[in-house]
N, CA, C and O atoms as a GROMACS GRO file, in nm:
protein
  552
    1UNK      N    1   1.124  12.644   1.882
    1UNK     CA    2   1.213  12.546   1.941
    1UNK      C    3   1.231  12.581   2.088
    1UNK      O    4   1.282  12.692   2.101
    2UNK      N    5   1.211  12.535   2.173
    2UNK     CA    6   1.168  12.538   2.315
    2UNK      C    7   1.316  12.521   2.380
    2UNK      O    8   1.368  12.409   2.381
    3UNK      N    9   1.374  12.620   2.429
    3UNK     CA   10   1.504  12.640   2.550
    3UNK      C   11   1.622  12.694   2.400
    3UNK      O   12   1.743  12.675   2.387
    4UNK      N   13   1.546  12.750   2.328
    4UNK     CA   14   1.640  12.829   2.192
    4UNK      C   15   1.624  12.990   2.255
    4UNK      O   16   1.520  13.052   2.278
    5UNK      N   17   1.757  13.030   2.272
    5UNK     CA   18   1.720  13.132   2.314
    5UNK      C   19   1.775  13.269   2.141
    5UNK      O   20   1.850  13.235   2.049
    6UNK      N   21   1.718  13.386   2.152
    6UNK     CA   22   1.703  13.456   2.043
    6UNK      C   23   1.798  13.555   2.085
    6UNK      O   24   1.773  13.604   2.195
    7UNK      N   25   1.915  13.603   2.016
    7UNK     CA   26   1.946  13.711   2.052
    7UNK      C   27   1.909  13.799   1.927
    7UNK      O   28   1.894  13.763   1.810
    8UNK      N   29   1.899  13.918   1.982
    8UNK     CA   30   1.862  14.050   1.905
    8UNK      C   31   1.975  14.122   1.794
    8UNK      O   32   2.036  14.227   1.814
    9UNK      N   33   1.987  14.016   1.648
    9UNK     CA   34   2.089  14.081   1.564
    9UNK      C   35   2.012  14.170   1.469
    9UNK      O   36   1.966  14.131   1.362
   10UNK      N   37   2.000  14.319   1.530
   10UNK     CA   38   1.970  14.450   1.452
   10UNK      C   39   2.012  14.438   1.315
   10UNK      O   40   1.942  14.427   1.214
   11UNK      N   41   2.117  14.442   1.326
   11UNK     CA   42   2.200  14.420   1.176
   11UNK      C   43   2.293  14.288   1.125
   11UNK      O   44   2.382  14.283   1.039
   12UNK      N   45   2.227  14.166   1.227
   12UNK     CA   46   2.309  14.089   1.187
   12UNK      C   47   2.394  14.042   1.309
   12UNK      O   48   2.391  14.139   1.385
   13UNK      N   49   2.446  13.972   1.350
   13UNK     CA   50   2.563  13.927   1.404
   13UNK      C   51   2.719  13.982   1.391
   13UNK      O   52   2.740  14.029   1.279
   14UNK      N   53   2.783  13.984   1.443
   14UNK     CA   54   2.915  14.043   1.362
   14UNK      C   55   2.964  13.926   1.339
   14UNK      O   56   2.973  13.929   1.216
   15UNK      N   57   3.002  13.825   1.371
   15UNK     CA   58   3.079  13.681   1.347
   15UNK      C   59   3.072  13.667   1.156
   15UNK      O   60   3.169  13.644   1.083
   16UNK      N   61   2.925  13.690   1.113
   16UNK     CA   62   2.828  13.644   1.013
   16UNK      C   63   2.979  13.647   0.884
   16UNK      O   64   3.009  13.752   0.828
   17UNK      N   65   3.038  13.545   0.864
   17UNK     CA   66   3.095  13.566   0.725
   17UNK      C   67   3.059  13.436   0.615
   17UNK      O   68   3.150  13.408   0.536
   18UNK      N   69   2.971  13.381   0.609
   18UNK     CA   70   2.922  13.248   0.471
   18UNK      C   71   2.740  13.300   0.456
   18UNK      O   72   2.649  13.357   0.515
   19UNK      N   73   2.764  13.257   0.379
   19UNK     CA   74   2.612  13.294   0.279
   19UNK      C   75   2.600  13.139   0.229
   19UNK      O   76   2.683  13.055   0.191
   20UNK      N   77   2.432  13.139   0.252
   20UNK     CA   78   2.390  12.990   0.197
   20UNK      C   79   2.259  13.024   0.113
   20UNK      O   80   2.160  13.097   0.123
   21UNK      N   81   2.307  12.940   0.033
   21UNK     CA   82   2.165  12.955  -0.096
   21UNK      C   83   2.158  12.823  -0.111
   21UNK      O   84   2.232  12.728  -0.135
   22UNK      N   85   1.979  12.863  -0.078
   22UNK     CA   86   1.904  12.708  -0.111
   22UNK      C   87   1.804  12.704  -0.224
   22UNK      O   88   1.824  12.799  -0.300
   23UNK      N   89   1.691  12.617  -0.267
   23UNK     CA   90   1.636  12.609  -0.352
   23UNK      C   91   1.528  12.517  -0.276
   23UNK      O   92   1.539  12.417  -0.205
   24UNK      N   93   1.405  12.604  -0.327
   24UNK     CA   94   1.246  12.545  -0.272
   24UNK      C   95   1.157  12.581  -0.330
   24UNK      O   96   1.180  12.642  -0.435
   25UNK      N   97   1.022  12.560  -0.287
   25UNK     CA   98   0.882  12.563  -0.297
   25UNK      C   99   0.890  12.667  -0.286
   25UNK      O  100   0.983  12.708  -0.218
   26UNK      N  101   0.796  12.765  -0.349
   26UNK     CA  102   0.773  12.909  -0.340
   26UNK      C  103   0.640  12.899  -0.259
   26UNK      O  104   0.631  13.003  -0.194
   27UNK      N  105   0.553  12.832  -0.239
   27UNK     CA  106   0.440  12.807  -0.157
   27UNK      C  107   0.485  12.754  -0.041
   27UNK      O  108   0.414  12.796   0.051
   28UNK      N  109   0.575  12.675  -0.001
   28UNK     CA  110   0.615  12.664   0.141
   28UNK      C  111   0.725  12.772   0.184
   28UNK      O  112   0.707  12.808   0.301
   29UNK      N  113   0.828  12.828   0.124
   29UNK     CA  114   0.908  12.938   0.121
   29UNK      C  115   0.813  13.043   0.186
   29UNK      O  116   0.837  13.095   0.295
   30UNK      N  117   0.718  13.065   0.121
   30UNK     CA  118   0.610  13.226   0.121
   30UNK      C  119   0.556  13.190   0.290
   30UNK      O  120   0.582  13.254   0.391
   31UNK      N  121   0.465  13.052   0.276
   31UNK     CA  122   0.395  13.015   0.376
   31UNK      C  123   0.503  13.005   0.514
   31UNK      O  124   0.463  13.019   0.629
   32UNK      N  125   0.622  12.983   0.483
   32UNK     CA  126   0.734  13.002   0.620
   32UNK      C  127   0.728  13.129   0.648
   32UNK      O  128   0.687  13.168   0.757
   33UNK      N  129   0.777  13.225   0.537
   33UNK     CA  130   0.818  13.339   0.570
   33UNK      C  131   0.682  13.389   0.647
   33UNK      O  132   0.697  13.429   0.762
   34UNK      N  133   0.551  13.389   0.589
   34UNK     CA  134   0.482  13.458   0.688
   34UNK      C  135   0.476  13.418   0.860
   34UNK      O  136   0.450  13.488   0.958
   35UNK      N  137   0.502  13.313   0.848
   35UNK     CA  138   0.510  13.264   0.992
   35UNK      C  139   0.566  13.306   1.094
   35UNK      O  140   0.513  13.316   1.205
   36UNK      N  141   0.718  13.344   1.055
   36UNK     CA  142   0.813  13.379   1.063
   36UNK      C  143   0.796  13.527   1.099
   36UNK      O  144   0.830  13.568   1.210
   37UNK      N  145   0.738  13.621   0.991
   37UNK     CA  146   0.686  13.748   1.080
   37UNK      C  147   0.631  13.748   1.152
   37UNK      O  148   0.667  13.815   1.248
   38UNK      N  149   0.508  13.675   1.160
   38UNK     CA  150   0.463  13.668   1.321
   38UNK      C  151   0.515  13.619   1.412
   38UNK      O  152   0.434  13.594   1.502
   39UNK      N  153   0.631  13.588   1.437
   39UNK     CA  154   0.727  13.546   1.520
   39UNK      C  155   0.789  13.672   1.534
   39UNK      O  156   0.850  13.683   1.641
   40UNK      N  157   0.793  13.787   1.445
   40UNK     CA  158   0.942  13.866   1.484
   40UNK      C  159   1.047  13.849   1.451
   40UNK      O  160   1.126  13.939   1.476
   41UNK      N  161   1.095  13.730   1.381
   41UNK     CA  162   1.228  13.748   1.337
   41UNK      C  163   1.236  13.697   1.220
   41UNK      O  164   1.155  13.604   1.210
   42UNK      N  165   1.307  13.717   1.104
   42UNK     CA  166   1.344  13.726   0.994
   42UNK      C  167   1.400  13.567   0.966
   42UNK      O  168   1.459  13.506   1.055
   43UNK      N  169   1.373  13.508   0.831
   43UNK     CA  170   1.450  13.404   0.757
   43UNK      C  171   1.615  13.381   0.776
   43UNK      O  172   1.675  13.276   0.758
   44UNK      N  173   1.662  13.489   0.809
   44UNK     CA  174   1.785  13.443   0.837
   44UNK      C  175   1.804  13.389   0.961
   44UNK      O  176   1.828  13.269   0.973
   45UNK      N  177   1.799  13.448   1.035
   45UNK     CA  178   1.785  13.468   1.222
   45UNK      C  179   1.726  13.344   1.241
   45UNK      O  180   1.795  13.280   1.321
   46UNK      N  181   1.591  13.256   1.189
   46UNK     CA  182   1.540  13.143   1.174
   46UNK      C  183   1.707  13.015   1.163
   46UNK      O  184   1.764  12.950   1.250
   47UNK      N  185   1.735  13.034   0.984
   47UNK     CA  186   1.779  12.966   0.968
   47UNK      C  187   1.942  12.941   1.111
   47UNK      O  188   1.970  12.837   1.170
   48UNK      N  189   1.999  13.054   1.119
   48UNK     CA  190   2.101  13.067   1.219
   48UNK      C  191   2.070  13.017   1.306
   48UNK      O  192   2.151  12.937   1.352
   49UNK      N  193   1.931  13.035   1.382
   49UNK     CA  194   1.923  12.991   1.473
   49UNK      C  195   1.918  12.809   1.465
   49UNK      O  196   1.996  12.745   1.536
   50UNK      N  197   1.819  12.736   1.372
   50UNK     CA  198   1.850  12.615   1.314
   50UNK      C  199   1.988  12.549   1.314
   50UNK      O  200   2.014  12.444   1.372
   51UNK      N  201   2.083  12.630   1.231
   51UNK     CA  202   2.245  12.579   1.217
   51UNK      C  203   2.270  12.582   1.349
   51UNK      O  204   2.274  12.468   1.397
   52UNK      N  205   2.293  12.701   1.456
   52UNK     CA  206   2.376  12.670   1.556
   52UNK      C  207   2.302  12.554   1.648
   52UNK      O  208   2.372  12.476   1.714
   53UNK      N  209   2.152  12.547   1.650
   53UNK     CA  210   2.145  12.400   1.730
   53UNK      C  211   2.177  12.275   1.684
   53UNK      O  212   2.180  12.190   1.773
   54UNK      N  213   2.207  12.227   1.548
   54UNK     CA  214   2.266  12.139   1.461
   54UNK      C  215   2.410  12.114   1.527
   54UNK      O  216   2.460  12.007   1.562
   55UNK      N  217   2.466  12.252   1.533
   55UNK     CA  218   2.644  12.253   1.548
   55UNK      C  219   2.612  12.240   1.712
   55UNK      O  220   2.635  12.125   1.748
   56UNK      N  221   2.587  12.289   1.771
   56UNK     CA  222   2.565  12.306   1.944
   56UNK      C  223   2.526  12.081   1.945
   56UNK      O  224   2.608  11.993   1.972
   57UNK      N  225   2.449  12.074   1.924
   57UNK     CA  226   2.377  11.919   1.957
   57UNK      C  227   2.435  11.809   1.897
   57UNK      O  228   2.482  11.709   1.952
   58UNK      N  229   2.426  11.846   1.743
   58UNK     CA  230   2.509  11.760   1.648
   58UNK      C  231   2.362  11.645   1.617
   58UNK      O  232   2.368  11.529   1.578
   59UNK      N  233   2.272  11.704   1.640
   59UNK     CA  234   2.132  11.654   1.622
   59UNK      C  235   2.010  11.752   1.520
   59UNK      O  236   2.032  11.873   1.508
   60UNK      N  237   1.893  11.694   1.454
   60UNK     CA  238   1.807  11.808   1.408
   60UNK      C  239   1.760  11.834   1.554
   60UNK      O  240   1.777  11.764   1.654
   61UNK      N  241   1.686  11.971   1.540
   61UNK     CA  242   1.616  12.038   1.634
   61UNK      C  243   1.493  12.016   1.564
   61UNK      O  244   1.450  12.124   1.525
   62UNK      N  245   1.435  11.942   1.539
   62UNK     CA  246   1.274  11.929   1.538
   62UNK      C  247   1.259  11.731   1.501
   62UNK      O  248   1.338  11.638   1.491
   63UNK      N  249   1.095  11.753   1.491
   63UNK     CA  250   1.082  11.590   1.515
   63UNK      C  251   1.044  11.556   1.343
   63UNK      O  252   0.982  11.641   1.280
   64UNK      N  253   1.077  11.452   1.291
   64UNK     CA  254   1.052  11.420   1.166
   64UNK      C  255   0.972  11.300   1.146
   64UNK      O  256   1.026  11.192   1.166
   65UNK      N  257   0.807  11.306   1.096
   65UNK     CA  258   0.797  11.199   1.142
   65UNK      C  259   0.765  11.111   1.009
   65UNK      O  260   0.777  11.166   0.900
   66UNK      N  261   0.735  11.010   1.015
   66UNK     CA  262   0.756  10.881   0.891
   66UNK      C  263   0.700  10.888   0.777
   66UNK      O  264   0.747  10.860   0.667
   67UNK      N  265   0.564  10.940   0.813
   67UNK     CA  266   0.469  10.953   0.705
   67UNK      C  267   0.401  11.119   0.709
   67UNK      O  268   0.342  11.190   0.789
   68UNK      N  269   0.453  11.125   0.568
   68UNK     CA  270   0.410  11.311   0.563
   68UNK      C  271   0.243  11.259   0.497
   68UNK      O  272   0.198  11.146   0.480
   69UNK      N  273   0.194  11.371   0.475
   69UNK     CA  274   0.011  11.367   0.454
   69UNK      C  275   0.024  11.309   0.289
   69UNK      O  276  -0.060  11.238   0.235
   70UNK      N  277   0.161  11.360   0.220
   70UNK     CA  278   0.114  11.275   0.059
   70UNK      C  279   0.189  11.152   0.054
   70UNK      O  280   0.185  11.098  -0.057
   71UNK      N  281   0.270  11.078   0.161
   71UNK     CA  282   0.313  10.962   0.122
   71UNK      C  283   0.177  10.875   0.196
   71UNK      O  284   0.140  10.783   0.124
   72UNK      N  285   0.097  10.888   0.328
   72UNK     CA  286   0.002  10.774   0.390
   72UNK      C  287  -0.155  10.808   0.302
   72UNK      O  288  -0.228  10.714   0.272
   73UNK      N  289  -0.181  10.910   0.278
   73UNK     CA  290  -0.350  11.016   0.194
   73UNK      C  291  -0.405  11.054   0.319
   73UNK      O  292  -0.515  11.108   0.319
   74UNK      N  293  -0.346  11.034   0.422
   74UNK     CA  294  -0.404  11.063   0.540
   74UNK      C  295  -0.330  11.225   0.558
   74UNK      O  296  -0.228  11.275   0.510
   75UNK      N  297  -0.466  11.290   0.681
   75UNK     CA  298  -0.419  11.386   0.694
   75UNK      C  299  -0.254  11.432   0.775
   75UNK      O  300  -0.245  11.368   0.880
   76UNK      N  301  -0.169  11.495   0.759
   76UNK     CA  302  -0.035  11.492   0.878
   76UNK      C  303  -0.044  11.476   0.972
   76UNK      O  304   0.065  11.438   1.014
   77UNK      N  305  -0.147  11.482   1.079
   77UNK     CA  306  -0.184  11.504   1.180
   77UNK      C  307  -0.177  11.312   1.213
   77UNK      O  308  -0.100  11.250   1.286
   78UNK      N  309  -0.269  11.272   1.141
   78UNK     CA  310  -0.382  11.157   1.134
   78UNK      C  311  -0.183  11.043   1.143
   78UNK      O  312  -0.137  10.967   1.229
   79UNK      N  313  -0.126  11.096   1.000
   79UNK     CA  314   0.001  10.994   1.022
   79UNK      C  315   0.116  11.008   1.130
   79UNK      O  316   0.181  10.911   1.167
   80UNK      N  317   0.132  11.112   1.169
   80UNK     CA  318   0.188  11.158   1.275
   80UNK      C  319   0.159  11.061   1.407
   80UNK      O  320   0.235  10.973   1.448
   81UNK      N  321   0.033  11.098   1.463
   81UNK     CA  322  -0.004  11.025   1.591
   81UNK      C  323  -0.012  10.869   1.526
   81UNK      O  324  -0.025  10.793   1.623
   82UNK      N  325  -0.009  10.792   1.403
   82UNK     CA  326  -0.032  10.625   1.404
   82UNK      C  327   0.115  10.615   1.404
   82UNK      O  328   0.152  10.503   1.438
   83UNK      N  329   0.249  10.730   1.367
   83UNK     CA  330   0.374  10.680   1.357
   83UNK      C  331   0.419  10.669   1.501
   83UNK      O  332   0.476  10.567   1.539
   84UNK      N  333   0.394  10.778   1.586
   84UNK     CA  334   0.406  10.804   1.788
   84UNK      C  335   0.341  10.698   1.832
   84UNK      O  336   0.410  10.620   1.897
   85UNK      N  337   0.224  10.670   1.817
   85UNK     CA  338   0.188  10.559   1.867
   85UNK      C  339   0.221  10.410   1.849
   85UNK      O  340   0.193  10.323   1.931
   86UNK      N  341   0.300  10.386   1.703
   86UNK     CA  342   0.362  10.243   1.698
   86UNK      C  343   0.520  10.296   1.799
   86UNK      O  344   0.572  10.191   1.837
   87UNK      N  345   0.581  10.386   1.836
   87UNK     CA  346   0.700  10.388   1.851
   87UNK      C  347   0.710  10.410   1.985
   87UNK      O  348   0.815  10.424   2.049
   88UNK      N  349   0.565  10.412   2.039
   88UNK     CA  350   0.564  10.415   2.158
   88UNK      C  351   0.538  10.316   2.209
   88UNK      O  352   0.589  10.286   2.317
   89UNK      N  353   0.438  10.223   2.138
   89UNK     CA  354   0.448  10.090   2.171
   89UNK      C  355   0.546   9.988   2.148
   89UNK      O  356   0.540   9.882   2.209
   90UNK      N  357   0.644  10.013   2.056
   90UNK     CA  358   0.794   9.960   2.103
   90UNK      C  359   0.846   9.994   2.175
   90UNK      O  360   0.887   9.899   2.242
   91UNK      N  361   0.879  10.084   2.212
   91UNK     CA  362   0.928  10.120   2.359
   91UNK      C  363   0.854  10.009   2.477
   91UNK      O  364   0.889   9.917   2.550
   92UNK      N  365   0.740  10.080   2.444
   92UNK     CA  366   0.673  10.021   2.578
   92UNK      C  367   0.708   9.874   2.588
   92UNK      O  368   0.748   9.843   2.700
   93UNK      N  369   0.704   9.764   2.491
   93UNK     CA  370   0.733   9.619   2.445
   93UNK      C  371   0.855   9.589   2.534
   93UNK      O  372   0.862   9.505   2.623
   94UNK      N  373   0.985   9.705   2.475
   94UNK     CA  374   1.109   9.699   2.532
   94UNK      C  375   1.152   9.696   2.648
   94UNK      O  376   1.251   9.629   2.677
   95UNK      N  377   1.060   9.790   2.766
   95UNK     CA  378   1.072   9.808   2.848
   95UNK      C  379   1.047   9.643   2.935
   95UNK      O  380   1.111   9.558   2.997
   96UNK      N  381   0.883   9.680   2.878
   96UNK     CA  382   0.842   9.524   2.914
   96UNK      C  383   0.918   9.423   2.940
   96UNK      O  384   0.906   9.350   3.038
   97UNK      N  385   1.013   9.413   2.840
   97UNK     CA  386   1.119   9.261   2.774
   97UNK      C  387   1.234   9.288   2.903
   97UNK      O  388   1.270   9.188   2.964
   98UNK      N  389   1.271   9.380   2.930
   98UNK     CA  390   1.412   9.462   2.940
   98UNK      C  391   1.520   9.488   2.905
   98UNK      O  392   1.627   9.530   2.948
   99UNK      N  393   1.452   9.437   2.775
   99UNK     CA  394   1.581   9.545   2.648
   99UNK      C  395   1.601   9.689   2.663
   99UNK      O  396   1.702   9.738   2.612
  100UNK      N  397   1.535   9.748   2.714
  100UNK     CA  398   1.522   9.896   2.764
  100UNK      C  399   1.530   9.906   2.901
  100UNK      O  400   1.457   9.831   2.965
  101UNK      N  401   1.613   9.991   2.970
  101UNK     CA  402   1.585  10.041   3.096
  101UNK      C  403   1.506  10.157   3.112
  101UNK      O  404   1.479  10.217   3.008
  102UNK      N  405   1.460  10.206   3.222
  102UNK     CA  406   1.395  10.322   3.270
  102UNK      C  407   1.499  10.359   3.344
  102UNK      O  408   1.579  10.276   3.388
  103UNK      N  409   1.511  10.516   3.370
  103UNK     CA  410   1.597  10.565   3.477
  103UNK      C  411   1.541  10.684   3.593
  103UNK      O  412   1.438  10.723   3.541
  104UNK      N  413   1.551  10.728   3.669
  104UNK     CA  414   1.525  10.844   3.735
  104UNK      C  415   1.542  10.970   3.594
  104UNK      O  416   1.619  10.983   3.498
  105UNK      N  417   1.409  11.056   3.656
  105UNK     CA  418   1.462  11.156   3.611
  105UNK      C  419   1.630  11.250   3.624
  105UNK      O  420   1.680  11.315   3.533
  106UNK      N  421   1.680  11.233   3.746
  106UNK     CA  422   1.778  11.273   3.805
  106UNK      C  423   1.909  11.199   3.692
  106UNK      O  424   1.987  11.262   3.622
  107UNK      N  425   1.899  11.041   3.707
  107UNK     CA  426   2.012  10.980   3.605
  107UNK      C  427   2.015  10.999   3.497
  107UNK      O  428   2.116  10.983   3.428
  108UNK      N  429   1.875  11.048   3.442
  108UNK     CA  430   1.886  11.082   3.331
  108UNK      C  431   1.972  11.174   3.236
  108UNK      O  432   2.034  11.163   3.131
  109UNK      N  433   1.933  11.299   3.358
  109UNK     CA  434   1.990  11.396   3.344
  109UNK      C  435   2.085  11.413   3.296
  109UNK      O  436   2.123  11.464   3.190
  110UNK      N  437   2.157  11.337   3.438
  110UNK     CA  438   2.298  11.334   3.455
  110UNK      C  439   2.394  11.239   3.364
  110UNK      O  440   2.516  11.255   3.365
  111UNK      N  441   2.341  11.156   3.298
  111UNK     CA  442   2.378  11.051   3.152
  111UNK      C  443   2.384  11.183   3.056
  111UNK      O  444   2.494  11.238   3.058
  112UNK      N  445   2.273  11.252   2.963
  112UNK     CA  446   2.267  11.341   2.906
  112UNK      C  447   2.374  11.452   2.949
  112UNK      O  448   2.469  11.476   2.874
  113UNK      N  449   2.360  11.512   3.057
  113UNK     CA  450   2.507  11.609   3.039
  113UNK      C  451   2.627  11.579   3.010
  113UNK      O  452   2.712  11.644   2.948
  114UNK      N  453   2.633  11.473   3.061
  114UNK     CA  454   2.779  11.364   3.061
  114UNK      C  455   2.804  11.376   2.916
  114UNK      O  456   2.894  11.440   2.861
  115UNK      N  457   2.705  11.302   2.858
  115UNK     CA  458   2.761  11.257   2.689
  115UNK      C  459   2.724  11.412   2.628
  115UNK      O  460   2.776  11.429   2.518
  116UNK      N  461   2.657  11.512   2.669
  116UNK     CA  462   2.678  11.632   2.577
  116UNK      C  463   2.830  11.709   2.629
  116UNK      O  464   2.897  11.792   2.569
  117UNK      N  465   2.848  11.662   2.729
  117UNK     CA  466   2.993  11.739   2.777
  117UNK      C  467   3.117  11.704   2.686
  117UNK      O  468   3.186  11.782   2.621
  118UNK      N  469   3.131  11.534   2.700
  118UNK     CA  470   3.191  11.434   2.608
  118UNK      C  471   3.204  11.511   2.443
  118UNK      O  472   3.314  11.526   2.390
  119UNK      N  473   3.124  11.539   2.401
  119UNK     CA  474   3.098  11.570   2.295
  119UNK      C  475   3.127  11.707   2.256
  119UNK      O  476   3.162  11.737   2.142
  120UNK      N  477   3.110  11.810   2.374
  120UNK     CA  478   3.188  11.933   2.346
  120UNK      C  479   3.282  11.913   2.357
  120UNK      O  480   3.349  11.974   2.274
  121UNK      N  481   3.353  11.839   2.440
  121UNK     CA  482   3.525  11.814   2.454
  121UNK      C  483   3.602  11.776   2.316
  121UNK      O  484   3.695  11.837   2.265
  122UNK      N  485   3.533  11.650   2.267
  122UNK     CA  486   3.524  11.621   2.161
  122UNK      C  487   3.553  11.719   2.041
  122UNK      O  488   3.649  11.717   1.964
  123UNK      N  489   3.487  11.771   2.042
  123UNK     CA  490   3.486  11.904   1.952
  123UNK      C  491   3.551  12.069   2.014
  123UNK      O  492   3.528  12.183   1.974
  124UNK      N  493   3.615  12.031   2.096
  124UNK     CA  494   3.709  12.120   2.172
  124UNK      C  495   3.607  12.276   2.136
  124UNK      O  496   3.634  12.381   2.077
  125UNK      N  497   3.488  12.228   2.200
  125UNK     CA  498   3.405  12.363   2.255
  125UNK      C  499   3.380  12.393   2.390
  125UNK      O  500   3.310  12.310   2.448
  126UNK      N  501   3.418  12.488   2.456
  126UNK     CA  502   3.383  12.512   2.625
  126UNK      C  503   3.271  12.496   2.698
  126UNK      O  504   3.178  12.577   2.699
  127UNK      N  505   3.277  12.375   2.773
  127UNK     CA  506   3.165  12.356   2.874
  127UNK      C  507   3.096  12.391   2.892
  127UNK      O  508   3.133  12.497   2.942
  128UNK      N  509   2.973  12.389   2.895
  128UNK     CA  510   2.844  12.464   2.901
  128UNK      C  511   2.806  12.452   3.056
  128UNK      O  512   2.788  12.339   3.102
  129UNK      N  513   2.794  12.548   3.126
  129UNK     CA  514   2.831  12.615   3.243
  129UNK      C  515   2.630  12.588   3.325
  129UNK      O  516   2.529  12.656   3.303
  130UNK      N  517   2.647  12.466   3.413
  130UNK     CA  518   2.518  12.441   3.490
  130UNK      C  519   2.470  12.529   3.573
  130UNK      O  520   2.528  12.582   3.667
  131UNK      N  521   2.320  12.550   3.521
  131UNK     CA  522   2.256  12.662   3.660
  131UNK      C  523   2.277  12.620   3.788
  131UNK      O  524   2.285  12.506   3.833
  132UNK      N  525   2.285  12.710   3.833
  132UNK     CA  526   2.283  12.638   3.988
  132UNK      C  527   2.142  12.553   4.006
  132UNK      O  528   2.172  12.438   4.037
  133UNK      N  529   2.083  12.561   4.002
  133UNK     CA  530   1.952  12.480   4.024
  133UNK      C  531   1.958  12.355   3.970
  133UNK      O  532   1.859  12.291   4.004
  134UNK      N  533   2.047  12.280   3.884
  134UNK     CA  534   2.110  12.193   3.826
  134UNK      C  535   2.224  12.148   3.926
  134UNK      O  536   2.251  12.032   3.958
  135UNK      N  537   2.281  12.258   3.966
  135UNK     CA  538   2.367  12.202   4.038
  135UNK      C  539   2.345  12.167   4.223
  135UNK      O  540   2.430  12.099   4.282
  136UNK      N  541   2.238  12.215   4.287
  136UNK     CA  542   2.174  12.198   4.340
  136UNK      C  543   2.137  12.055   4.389
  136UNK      O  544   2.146  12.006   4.502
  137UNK      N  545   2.087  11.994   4.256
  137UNK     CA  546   2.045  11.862   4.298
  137UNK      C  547   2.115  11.763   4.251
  137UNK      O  548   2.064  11.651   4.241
  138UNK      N  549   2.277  11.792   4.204
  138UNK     CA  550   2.380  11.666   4.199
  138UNK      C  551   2.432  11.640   4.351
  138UNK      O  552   2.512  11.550   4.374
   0.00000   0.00000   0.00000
């Protein structure tokens, strides 16, 4: 997950007080976990890290896309790029129409911090504190 940053819990976190038990595939379970060692960090540390971008965003942290490889017989890959590519061509349609706007990268931005700020307030969590290099170019 790209701008997830990892901290180093040796033994855990100290905060750590709930335990979650799930139920799965022992062939996708196994096939995570190895992954996962080659990453360096452990199934838990994974999942933690998962929950707090859930609770931090209030969004998933990954992309889900329409058709997995046993609902289209196509390979994941194969349904993946025909699901991006119809959803990009609505967009694109939208734009076209101008049901959609385009914005600066810059407004963009600055829309997105706004409503993630909104939303920590919301949830009476403390401001998430802009690099200067962010702050730079307001």
């Amino acid at each position: 997950m790209p701008g997830v940053r990892l901290e180093n819990w040796a033994n855990g976190p100290s905060d750590v007080d709930a335990t979650i038990q799930l139920r799965m595939n022992s062939t996708i379970k196994d096939g995570a976990f190895a992954v996962l060692r080659e990453m360096g960090i452990s199934p838990s540390e994974a999942v933690r890290v998962f929950m707090t971008q859930v609770y931090k965003t209030r969004t998933l942290p990954l992309v889900i896309a329409a058709d997995g490889p046993e609902d289209s017989g196509q390979p994941a890959e194969a349904s993946y790029t025909e699901w991006l590519r119809t959803r990009l061509q609505k967009n694109i349609n939208a734009l076209d129409s101008g049901e959609m706007k385009s914005y600066s990268n810059e407004t963009a931005k600055a829309v997105l911090h706004a409503r993630l700020e909104a939303r920590r307030s919301k949830m009476n969590l403390p401001a998430k504190v802009r690099p200067k290099s962010d702050m730079a170019a307001s």
